[in-house]
MMTF fields as JSON, N, C-alpha, C and O atoms, coordinates in Angstrom:
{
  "mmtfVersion": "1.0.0",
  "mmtfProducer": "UNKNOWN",
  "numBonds": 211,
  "numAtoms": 212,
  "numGroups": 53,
  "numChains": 1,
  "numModels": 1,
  "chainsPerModel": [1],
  "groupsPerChain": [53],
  "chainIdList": ["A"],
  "bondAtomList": [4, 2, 8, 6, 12, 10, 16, 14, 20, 18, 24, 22, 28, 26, 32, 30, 36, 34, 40, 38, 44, 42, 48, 46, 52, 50, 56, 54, 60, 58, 64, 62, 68, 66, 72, 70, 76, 74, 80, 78, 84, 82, 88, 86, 92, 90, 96, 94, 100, 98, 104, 102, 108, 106, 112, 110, 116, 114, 120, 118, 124, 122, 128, 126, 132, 130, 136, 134, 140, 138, 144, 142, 148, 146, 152, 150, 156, 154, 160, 158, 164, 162, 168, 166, 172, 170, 176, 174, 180, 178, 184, 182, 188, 186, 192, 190, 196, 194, 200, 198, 204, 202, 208, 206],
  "bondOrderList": [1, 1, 1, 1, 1, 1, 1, 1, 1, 1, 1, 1, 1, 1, 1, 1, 1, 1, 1, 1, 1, 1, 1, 1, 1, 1, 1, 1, 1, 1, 1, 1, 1, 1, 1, 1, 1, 1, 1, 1, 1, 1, 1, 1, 1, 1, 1, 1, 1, 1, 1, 1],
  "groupList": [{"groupName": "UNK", "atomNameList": ["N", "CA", "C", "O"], "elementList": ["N", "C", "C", "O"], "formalChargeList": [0, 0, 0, 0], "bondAtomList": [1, 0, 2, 1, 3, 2], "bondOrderList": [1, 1, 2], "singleLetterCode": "X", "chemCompType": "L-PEPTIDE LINKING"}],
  "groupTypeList": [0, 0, 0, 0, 0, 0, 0, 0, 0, 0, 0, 0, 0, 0, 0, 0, 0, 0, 0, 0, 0, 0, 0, 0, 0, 0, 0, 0, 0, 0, 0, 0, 0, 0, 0, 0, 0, 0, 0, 0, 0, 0, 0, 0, 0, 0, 0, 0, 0, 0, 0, 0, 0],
  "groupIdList": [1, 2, 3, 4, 5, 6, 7, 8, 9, 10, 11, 12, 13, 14, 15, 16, 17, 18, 19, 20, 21, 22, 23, 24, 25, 26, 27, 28, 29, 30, 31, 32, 33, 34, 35, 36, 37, 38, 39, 40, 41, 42, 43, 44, 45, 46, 47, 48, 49, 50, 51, 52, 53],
  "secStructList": [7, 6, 6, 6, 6, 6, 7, 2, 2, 2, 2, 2, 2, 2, 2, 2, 2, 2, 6, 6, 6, 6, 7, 1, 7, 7, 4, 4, 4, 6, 1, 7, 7, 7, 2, 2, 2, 2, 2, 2, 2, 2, 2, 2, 2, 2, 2, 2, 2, 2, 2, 6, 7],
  "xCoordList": [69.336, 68.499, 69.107, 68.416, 70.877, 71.119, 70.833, 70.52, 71.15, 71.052, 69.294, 68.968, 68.607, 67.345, 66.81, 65.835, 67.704, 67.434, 68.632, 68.826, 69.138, 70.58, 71.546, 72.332, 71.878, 72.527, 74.361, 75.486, 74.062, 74.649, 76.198, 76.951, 76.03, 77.23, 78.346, 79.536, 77.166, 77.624, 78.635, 79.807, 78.124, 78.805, 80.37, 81.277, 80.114, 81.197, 81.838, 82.736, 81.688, 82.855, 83.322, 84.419, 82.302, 83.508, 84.309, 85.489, 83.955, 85.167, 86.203, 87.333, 86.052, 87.226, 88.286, 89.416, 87.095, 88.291, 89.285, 90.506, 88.473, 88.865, 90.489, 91.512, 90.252, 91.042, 92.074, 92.992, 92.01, 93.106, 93.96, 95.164, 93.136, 93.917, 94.795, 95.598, 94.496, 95.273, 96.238, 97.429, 94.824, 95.314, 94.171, 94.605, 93.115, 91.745, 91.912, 90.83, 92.715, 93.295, 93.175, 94.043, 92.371, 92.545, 93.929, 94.82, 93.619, 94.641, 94.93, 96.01, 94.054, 93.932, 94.614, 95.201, 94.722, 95.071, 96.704, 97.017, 97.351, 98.696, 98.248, 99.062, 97.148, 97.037, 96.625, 96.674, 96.234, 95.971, 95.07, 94.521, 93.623, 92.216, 91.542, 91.464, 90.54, 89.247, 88.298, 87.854, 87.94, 86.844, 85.949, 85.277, 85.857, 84.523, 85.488, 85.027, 86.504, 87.178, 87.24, 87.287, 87.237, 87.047, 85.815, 85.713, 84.488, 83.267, 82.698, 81.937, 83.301, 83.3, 83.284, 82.48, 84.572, 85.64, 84.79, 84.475, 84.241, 83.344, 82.212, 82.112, 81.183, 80.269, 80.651, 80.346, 81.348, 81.203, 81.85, 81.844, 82.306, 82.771, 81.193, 80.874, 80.36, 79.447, 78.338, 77.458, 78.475, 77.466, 78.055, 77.123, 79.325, 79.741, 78.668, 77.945, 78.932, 78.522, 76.956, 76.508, 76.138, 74.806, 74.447, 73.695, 74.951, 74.715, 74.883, 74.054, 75.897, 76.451, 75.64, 75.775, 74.496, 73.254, 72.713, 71.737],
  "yCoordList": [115.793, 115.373, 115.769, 116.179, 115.579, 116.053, 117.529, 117.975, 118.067, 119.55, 120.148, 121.141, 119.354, 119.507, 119.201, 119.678, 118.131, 117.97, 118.595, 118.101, 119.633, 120.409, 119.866, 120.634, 118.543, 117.641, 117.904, 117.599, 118.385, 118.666, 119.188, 118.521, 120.456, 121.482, 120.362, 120.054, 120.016, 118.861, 118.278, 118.541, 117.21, 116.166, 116.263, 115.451, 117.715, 118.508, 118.429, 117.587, 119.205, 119.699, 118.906, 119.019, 117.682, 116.118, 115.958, 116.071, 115.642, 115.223, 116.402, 116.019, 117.259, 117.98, 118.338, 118.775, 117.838, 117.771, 116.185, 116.143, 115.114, 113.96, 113.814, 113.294, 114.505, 114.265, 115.899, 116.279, 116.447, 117.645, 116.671, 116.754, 115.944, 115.556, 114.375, 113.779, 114.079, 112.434, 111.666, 111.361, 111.481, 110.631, 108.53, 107.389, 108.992, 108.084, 107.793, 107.908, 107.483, 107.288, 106.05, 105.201, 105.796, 104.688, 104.461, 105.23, 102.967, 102.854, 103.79, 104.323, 103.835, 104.87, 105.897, 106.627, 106.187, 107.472, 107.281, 108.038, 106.025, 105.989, 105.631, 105.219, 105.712, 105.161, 103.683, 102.919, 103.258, 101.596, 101.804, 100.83, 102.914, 102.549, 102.379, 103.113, 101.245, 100.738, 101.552, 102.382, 101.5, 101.932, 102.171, 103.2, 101.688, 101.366, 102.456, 103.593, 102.271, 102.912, 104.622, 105.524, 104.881, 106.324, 106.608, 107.675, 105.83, 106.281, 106.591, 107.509, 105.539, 106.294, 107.57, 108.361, 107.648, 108.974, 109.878, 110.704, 110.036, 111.393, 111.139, 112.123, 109.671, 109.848, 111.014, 112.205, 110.393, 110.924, 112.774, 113.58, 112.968, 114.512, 115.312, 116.317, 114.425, 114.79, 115.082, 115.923, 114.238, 114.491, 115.814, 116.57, 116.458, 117.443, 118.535, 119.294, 118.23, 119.659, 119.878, 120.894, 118.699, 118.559, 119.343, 120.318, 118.923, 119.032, 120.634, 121.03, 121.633, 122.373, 123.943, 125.123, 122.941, 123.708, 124.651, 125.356],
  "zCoordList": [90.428, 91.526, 92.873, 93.805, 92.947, 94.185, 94.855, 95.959, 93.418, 93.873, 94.244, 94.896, 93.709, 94.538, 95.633, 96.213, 95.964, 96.763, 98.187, 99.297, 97.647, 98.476, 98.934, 99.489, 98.921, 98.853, 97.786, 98.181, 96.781, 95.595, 96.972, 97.681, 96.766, 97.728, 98.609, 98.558, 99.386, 100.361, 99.874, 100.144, 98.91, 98.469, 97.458, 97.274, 96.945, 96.352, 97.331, 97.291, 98.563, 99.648, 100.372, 100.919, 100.518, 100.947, 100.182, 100.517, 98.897, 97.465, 97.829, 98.131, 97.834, 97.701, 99.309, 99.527, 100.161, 101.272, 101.233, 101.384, 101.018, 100.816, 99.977, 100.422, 98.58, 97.469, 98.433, 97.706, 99.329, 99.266, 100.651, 100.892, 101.274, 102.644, 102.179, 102.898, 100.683, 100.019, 101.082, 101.129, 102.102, 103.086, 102.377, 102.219, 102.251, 101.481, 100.226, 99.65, 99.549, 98.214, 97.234, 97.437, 96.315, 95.601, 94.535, 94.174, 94.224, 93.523, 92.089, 91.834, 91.473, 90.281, 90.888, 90.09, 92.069, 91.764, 93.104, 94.023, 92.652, 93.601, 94.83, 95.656, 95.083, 96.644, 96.857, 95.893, 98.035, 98.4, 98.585, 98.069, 99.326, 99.818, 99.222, 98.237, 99.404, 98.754, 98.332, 99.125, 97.382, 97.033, 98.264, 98.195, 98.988, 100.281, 100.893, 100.991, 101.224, 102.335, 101.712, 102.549, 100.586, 99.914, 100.243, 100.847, 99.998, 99.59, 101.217, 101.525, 102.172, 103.952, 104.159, 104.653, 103.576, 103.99, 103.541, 104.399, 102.366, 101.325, 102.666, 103.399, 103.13, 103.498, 104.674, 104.61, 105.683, 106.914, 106.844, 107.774, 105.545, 105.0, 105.07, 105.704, 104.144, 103.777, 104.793, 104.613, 105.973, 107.202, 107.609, 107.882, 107.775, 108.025, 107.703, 108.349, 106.31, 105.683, 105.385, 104.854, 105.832, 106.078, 107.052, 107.041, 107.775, 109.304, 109.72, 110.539, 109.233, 109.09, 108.595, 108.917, 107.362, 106.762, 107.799, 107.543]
}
């Protein structure tokens, strides 16, 4: 559905700036940030690369 709606790319290229800057980090993965405080970080990645279209 995302990718129909072009959304898909986006949301990839937050995740992967998010998880390379391992500054936004949950515990699973050694870090302290919240869940909420990760899913921010991807959002406001993700307006980036919207916006960017």
């Amino acid at each position: 559905m995302l990718e129909d709606l072009g959304e898909a790319e986006a949301i990839l290229e937050a995740l992967k700036d998010v998880f390379e800057e391992g500054v936004v980090v949950t515990p699973d993965l050694a870090g302290a940030a919240t869940t909420e405080e990760f899913g921010d970080k991807v959002c406001k990645k993700q307006a980036k690369y919207a916006v960017a279209k």
